[in-house]
DSSP file (Angstrom, degrees, kcal/mol; ACC not computed):
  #  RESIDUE AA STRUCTURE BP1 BP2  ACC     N-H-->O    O-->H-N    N-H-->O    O-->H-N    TCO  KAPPA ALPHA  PHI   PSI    X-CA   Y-CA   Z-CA
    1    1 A X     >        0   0    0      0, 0.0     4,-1.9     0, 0.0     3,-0.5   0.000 360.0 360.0 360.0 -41.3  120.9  108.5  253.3
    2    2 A X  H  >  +     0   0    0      1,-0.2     4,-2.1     2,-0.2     5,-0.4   0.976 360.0  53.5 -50.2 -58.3  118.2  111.3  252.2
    3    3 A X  H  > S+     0   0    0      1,-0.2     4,-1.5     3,-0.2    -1,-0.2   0.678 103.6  44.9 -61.3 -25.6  119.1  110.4  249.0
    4    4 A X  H  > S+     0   0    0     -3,-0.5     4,-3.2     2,-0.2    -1,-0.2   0.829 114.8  50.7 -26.9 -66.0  118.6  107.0  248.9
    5    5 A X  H  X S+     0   0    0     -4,-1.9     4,-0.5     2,-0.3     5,-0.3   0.976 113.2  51.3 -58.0 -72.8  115.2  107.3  250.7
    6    6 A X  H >X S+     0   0    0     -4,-2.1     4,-2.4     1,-0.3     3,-2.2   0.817 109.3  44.8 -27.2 -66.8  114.4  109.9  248.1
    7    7 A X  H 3X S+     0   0    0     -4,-1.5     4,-1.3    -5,-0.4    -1,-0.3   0.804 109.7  55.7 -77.1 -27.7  115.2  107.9  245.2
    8    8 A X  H 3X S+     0   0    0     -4,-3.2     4,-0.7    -3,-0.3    -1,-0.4   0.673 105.6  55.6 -85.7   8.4  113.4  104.8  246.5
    9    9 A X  H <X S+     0   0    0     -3,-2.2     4,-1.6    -4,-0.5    -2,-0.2   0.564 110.0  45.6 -83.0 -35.4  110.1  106.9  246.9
   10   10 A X  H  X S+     0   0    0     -4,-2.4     4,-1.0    -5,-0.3    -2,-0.1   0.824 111.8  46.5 -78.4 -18.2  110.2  107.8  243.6
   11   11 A X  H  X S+     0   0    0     -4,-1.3     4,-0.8    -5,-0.3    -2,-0.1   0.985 116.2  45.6 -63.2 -65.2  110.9  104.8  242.2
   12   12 A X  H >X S+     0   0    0     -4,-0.7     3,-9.9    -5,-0.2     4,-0.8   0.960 117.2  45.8  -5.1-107.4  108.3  103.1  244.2
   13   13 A X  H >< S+     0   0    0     -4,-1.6     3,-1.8     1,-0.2     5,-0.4   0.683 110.4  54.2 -28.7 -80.9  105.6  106.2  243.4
   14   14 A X  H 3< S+     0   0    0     -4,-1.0    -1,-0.2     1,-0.3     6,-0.2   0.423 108.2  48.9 -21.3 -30.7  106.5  106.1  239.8
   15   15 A X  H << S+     0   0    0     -3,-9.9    -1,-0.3    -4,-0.8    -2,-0.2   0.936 103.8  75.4 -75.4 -43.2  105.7  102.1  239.8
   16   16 A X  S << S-     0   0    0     -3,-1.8     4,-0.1    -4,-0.8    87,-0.1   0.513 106.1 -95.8 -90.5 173.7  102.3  102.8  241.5
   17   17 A X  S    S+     0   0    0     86,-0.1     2,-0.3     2,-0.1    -3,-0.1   0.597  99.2  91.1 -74.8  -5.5   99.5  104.2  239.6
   18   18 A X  S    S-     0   0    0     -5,-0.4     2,-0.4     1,-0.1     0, 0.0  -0.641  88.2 -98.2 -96.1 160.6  100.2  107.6  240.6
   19   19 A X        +     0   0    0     -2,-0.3     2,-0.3    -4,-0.0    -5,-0.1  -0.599  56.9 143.9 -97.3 124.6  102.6  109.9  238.1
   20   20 A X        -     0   0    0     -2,-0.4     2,-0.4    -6,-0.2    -9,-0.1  -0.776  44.5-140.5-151.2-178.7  105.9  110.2  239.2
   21   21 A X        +     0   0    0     -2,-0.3    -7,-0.1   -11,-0.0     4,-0.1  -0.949  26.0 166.0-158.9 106.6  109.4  110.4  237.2
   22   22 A X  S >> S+     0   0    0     -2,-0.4     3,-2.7    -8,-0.1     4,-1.9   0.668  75.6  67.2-103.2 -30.8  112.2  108.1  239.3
   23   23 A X  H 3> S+     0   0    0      1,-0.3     4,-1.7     2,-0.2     5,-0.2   0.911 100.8  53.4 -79.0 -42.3  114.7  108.2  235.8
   24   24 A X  H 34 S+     0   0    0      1,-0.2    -1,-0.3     2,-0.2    -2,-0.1   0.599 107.5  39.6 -77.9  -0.5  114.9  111.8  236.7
   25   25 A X  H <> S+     0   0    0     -3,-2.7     4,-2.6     3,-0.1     3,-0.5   0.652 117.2  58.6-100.4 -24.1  116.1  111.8  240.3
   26   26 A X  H >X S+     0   0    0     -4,-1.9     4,-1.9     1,-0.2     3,-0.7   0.954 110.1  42.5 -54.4 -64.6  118.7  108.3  239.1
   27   27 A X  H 3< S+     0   0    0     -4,-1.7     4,-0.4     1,-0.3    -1,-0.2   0.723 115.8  49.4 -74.2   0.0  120.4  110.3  236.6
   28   28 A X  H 3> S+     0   0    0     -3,-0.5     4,-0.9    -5,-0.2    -1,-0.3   0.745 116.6  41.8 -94.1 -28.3  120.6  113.6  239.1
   29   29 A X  H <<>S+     0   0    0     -4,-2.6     5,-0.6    -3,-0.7     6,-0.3   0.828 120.0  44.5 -85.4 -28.3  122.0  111.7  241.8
   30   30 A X  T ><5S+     0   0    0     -4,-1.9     3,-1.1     1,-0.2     5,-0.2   0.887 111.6  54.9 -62.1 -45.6  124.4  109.6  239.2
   31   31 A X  T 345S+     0   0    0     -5,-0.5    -1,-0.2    -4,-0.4    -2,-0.2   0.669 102.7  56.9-107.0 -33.5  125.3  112.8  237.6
   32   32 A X  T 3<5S-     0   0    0     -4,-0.9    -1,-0.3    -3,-0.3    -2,-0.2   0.268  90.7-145.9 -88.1  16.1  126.4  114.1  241.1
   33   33 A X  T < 5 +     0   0    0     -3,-1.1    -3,-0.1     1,-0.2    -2,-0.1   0.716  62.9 118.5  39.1  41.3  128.8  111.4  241.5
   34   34 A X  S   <S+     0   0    0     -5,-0.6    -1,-0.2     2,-0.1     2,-0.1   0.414  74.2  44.4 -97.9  -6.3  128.0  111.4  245.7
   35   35 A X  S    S-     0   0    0     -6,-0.3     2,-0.5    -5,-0.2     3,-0.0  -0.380  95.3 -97.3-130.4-158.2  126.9  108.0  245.6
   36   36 A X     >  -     0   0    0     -2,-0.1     4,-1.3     1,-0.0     3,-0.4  -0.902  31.7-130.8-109.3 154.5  128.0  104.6  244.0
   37   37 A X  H  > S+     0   0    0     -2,-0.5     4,-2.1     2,-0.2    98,-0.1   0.528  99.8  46.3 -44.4 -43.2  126.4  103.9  241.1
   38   38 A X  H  4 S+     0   0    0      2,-0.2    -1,-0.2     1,-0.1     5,-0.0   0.712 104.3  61.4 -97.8 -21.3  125.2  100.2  241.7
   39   39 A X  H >>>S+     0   0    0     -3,-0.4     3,-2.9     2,-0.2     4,-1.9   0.878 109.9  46.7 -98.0 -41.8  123.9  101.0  245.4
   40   40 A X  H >X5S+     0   0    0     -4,-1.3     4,-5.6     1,-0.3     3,-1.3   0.993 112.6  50.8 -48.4 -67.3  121.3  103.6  243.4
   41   41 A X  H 3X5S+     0   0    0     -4,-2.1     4,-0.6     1,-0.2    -1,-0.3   0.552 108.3  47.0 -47.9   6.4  120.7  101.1  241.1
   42   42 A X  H <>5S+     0   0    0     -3,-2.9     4,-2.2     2,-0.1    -2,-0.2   0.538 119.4  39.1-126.0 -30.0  119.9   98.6  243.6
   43   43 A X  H <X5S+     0   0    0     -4,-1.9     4,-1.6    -3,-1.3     5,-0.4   0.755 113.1  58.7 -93.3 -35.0  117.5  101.1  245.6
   44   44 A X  H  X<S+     0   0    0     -4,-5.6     4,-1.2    -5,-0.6    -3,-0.2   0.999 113.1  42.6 -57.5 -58.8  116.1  102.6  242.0
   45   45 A X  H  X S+     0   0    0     -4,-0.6     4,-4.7    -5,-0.3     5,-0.5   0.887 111.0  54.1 -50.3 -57.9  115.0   98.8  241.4
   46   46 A X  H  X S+     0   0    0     -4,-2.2     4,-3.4     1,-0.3     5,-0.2   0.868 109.6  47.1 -23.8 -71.3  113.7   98.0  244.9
   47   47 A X  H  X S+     0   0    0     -4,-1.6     4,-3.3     2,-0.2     5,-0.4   0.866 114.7  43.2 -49.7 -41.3  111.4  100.7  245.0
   48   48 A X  H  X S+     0   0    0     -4,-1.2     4,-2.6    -5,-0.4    -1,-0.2   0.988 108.9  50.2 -83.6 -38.0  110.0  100.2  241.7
   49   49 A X  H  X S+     0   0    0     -4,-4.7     4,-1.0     1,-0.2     5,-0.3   0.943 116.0  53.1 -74.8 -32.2  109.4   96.5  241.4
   50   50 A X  H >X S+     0   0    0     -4,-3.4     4,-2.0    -5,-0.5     3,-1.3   0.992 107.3  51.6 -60.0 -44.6  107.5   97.3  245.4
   51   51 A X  H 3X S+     0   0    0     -4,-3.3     4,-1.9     1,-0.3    -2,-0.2   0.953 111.7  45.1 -80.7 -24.4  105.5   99.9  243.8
   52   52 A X  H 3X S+     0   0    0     -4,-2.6     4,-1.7    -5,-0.4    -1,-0.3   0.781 107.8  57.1 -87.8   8.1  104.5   97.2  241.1
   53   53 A X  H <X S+     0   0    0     -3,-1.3     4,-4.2    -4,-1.0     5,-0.3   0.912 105.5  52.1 -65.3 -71.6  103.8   94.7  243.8
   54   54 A X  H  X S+     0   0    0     -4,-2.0     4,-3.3     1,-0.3    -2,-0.2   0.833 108.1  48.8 -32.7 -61.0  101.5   97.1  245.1
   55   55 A X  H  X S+     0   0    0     -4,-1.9     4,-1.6     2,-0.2     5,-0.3   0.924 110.3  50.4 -45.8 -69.0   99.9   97.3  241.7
   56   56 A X  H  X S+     0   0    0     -4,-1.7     4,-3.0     2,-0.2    -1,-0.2   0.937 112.7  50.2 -39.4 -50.6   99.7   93.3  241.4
   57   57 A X  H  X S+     0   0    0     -4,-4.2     4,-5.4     2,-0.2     5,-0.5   0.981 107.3  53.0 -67.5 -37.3   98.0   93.5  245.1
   58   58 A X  H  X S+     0   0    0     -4,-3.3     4,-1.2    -5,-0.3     5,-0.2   0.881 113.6  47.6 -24.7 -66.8   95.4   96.2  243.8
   59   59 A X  H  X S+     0   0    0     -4,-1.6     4,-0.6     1,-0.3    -1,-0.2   0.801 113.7  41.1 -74.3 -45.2   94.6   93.9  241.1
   60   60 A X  H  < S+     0   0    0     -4,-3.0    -1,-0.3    -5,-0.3    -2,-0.2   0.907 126.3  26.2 -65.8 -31.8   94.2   90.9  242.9
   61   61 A X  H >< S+     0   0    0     -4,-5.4     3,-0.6     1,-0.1    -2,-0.2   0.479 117.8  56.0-104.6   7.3   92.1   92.0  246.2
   62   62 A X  H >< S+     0   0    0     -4,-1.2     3,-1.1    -5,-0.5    -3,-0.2   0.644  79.6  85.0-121.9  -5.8   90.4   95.0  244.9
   63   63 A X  G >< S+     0   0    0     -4,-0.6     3,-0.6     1,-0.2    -1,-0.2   0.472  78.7  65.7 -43.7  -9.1   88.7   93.4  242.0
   64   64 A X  G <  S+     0   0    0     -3,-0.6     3,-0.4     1,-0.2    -1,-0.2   0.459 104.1  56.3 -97.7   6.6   85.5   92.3  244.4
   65   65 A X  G X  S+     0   0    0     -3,-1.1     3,-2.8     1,-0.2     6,-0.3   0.463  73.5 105.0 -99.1   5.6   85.3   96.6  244.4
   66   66 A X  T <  S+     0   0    0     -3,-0.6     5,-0.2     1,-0.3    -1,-0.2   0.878  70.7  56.8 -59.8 -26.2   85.1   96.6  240.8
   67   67 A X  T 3  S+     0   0    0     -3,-0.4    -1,-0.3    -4,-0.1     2,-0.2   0.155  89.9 106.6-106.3  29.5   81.2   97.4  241.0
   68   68 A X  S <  S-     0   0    0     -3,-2.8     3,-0.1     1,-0.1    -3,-0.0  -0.389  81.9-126.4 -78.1 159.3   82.0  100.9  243.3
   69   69 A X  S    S+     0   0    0     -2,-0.2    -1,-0.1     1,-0.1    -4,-0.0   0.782 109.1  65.0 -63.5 -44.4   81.7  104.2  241.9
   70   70 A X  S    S+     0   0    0      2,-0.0     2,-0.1    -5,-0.0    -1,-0.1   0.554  73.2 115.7 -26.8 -29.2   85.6  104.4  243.3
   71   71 A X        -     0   0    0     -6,-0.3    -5,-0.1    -5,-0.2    -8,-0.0  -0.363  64.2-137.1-100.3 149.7   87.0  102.0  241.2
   72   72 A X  S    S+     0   0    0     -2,-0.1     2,-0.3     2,-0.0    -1,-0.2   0.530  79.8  48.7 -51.0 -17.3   89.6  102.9  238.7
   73   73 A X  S    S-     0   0    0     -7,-0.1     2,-0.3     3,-0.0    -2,-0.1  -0.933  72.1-135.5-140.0 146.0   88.6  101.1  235.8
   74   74 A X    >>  -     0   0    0     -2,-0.3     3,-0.8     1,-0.1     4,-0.6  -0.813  42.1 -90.5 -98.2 154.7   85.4  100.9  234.1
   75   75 A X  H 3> S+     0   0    0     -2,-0.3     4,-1.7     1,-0.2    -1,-0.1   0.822 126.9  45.9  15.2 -68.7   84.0   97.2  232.8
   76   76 A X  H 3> S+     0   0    0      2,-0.3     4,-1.7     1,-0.2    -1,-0.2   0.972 108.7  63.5 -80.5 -38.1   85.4   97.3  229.4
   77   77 A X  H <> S+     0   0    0     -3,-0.8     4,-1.3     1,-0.3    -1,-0.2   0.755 101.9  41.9  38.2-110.6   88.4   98.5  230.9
   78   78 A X  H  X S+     0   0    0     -4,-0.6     4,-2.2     2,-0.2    -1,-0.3   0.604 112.2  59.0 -77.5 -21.9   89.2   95.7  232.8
   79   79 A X  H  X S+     0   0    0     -4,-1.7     4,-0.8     2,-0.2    -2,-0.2   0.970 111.8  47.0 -33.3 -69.5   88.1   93.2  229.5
   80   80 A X  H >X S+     0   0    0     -4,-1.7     4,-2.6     2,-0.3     3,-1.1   0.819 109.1  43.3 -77.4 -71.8   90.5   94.9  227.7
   81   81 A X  H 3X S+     0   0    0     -4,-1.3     4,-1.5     1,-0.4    -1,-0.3   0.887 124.2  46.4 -85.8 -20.5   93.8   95.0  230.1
   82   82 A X  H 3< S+     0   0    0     -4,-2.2    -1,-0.4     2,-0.1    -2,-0.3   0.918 104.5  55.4-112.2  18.9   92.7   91.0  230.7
   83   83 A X  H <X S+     0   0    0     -3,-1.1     4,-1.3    -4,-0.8     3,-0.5   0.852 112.7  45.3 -27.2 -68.8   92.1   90.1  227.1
   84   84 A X  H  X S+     0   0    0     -4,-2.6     4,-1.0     1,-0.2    -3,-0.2   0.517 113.3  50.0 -84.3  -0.5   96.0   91.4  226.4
   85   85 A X  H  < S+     0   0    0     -4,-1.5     4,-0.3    -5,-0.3    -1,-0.2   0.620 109.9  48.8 -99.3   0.0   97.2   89.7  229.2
   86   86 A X  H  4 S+     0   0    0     -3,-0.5    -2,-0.2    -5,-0.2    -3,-0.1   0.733 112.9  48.6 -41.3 -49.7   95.5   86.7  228.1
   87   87 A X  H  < S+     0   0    0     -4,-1.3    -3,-0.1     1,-0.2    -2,-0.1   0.850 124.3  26.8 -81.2 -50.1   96.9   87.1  224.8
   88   88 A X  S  < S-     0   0    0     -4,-1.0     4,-0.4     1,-0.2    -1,-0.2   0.368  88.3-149.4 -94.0   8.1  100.4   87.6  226.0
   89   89 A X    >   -     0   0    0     -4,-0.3     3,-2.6     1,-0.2     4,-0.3   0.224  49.1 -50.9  64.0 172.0  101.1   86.1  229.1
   90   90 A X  G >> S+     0   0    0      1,-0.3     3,-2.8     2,-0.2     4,-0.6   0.933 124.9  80.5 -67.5 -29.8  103.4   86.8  232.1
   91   91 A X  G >4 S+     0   0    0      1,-0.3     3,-0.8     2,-0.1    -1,-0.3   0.848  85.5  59.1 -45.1 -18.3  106.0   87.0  229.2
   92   92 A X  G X4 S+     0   0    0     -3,-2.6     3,-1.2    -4,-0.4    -1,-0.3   0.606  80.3  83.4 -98.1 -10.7  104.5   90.8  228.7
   93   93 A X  G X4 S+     0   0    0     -3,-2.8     3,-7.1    -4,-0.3    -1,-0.2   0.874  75.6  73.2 -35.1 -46.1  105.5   91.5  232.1
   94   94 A X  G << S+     0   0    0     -3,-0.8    -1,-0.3    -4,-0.6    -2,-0.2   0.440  92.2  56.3 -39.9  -7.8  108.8   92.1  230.4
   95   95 A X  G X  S+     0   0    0     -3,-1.2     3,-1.5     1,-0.1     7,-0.7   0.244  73.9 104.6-127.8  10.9  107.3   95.1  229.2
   96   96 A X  T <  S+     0   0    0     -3,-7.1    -2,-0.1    26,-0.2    -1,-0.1   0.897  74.3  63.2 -80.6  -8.5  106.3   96.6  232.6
   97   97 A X  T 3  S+     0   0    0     -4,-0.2     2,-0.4    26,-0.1    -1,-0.2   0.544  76.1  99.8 -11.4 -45.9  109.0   99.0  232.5
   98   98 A X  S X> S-     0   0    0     -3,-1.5     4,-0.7     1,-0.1     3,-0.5  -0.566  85.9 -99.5 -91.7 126.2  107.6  100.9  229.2
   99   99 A X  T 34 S+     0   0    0     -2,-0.4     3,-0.1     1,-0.2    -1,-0.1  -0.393  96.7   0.4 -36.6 108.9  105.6  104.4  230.3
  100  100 A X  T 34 S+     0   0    0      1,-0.3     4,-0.4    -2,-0.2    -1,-0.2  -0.283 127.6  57.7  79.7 -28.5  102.0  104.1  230.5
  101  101 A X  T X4 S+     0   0    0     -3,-0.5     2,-0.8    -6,-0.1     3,-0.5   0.854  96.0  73.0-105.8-110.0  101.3  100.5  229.4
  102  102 A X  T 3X S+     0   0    0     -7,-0.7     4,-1.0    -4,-0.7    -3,-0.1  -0.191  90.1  48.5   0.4 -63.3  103.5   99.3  232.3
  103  103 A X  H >> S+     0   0    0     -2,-0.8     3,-0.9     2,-0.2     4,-0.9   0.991 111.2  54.9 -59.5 -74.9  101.3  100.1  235.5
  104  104 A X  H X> S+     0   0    0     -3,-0.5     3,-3.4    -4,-0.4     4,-1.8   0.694 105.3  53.1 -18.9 -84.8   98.6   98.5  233.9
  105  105 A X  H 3> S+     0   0    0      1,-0.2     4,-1.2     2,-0.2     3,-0.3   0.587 108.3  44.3  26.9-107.5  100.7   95.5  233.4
  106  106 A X  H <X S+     0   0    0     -4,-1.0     4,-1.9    -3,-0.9    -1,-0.2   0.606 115.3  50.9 -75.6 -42.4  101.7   94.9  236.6
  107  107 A X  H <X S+     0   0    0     -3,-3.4     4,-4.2    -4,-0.9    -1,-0.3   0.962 108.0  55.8 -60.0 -57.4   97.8   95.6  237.7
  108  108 A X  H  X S+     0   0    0     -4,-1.8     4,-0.8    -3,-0.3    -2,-0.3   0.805 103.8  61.2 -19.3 -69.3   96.6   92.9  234.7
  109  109 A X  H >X>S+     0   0    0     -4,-1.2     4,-1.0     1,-0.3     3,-0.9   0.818 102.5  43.1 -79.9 -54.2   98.9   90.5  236.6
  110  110 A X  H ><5S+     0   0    0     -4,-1.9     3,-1.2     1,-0.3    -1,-0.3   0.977 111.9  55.9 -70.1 -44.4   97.3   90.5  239.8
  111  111 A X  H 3<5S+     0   0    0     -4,-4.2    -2,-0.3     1,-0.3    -1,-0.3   0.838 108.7  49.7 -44.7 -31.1   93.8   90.2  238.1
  112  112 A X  H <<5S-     0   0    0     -3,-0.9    -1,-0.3    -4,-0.8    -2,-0.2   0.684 113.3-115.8 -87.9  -3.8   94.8   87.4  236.4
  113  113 A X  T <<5 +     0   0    0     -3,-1.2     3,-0.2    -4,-1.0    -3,-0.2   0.176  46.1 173.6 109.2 -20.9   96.3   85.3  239.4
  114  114 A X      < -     0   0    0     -5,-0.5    -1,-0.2     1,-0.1     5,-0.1   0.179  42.8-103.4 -48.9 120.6   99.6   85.4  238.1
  115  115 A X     >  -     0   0    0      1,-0.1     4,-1.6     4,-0.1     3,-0.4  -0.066  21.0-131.5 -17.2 104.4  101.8   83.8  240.8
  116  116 A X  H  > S+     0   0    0      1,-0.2     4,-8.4     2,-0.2     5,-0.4   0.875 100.7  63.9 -60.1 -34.3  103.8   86.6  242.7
  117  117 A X  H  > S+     0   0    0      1,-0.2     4,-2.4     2,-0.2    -1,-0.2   0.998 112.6  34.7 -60.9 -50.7  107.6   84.4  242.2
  118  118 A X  H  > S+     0   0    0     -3,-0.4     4,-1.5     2,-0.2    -1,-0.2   0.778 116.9  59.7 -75.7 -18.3  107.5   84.7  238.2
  119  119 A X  H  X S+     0   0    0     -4,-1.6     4,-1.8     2,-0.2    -2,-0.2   0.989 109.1  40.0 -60.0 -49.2  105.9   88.2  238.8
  120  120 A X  H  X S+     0   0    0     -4,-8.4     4,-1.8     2,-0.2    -2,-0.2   0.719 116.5  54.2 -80.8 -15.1  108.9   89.4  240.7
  121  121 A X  H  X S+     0   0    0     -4,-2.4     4,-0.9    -5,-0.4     5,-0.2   0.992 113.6  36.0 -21.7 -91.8  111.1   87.7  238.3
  122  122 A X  H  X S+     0   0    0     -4,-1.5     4,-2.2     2,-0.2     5,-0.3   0.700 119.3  53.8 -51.1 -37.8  110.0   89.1  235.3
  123  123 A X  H  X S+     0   0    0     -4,-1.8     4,-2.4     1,-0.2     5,-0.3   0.984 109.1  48.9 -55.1 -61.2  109.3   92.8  237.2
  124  124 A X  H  X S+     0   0    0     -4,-1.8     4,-1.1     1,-0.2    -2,-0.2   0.649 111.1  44.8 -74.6 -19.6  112.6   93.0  238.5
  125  125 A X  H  X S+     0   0    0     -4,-0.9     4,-1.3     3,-0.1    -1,-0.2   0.825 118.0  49.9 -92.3 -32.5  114.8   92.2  235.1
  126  126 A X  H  X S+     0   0    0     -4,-2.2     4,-0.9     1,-0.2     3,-0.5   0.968 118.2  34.5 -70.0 -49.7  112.4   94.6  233.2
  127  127 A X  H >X S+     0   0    0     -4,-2.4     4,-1.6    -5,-0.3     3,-0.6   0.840 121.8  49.9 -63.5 -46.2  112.7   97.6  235.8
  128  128 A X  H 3< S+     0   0    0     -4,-1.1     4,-0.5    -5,-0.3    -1,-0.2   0.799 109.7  48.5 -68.6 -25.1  116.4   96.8  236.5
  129  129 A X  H 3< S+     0   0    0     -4,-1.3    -1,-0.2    -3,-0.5    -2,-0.2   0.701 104.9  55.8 -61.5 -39.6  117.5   96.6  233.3
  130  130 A X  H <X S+     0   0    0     -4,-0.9     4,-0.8    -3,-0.6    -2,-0.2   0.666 110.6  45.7 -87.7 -33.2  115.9   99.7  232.2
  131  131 A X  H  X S+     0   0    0     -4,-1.6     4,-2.6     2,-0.2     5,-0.3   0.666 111.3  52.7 -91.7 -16.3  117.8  101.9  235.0
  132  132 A X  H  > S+     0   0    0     -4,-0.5     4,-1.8     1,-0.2    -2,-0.2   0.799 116.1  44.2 -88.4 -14.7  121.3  100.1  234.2
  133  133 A X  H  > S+     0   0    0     -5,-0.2     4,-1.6     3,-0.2    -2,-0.2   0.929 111.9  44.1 -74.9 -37.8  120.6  101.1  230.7
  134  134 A X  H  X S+     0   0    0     -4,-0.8     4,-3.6     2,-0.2    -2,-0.2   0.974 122.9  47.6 -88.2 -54.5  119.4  104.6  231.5
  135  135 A X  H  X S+     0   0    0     -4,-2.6     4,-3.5     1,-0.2     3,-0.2   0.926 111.4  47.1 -19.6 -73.2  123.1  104.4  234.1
  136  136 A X  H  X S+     0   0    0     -4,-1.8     4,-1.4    -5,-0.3    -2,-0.2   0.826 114.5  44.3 -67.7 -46.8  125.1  103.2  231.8
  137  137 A X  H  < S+     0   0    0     -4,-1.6    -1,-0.2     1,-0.2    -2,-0.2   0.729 118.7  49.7  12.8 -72.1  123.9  106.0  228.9
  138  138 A X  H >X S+     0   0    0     -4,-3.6     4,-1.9    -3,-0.2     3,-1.2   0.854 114.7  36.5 -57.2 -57.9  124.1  108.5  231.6
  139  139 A X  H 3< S+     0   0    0     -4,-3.5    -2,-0.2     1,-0.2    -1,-0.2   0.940 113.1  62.1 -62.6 -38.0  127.7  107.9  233.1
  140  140 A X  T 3< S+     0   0    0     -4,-1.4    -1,-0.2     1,-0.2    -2,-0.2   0.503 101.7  56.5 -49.0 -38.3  128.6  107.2  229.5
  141  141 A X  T <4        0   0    0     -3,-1.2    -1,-0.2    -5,-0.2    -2,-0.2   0.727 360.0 360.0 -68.2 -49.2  127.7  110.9  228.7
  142  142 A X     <        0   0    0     -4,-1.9    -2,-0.2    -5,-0.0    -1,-0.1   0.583 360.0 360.0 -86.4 360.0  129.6  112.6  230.8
């Protein structure tokens, strides 16, 4: 059960703005063959598409803070990440997965309004996808 818990707090953290690694605690707990495979994947995903919920709520209630010294993002910033999500659409959700551009994403999408049902759609096949690739790779390896 510690491992489980583990691996959905890093999945989780890892979605979040804050720097975390979840691919490297999946592929130590896969690698140790104590767990099933699909219930990791199932707990890797959770966690991460919640930490990018979080990230969608940031961006939707914490925009009236924009004009703190606190806030995360300067003016141009924020232009910027809702300019490209202007440009692309919830379709670039698909991409929150990808390391560094991702959080943002996810952030984007609550600044723009985007509707939480097509968020968590689109969240959950990029993020899930990306750890049954990274699984299958891994199991595949050994």
């Amino acid at each position: 059960m510690i491992a489980y818990i583990g691996l959905f707090l890093s999945a989780l953290i890892a979605a979040t703005i804050l720097p975390m690694q979840s691919e490297a605690v999946l592929v130590g707990l896969l690698l140790g063959e104590a767990h099933p495979a699909m219930i990791l994947l199932v707990v890797a995903t959770v966690g991460n598409v919640l930490g990018a919920v979080i990230n969608w709520c940031l961006g939707r209630y914490l925009l009236r803070f924009r004009d703190r010294r606190w806030f995360p993002c300067t003016e141009a910033q924020l232009a910027r990440a809702q300019s490209w999500y202007r440009r692309y659409g919830r379709w670039s959700l698909l991409g929150s997965w990808l390391p560094i551009v991702g959080d943002p994403l996810t952030v984007a999408a609550g600044l723009m309004r985007e509707p939480l049902g097509p968020f968590l759609v689109l969240v959950t096949i990029a993020k899930g996808t990306r750890y049954l690739v990274l699984a299958v790779l891994t199991l595949a390896w050994v």
